[in-house]
C-alpha positions in Angstrom: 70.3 71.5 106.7 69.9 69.0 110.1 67.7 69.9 112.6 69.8 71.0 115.3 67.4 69.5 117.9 67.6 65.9 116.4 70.2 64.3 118.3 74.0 63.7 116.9 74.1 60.7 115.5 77.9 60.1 116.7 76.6 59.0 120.2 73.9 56.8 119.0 76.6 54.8 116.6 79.3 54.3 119.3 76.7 53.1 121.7 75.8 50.2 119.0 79.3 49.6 118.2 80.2 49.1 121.9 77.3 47.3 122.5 76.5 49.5 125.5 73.5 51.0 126.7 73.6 54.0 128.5 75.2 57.5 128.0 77.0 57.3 130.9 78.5 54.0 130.5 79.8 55.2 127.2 81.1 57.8 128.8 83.0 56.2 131.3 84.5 54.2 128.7 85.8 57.1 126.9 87.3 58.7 130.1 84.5 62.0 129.8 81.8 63.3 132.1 78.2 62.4 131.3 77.0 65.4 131.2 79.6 66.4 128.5 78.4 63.6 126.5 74.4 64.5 127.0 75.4 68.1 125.4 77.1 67.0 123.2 74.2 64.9 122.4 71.6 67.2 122.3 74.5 69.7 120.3 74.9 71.6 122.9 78.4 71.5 122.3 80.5 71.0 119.5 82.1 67.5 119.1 85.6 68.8 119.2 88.4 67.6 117.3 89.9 66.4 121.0 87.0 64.3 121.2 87.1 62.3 117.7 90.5 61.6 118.7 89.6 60.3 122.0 87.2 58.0 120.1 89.5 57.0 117.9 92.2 56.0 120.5 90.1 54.3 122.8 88.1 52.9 120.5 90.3 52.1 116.9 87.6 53.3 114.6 89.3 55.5 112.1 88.4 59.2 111.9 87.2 58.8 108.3 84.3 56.5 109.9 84.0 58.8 112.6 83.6 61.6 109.9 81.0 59.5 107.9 79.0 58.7 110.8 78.9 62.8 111.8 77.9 63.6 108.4 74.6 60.8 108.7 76.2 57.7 106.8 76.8 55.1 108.1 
């Protein structure tokens, strides 16, 4: 079982795959406020469903890599 204190590994990947920096940045790029992102970070809150779509949309990687990457492989 993950340790629920490690951070999600679904924030980490986008922010290498848009080359960005910052939490914030990201989400500003995905239209969400930061401190949505930071809990869902720190799995706080559940990465929804509405969220992996919003990825997905704004930035075309499939859901099956999105699913991957939220499972730890990628």
């Amino acid at each position: 079982m993950r340790n629920t204190r490690e951070p999600h590994p679904l924030i980490d990947y986008l922010l290498a795959h848009t080359g960005l920096t910052y939490d914030a940045n990201l989400a500003a790029l995905l239209k969400i406020r930061p401190p949505t992102l930071s809990k869902m970070r720190h799995r706080a809150l559940a990465v929804t469903p509405a969220f992996i779509l919003n990825v997905h949309e704004r930035l075309g990687i499939p859901v099956a890599e999105i699913r991957k990457v939220m499972n730890g492989r990628w």
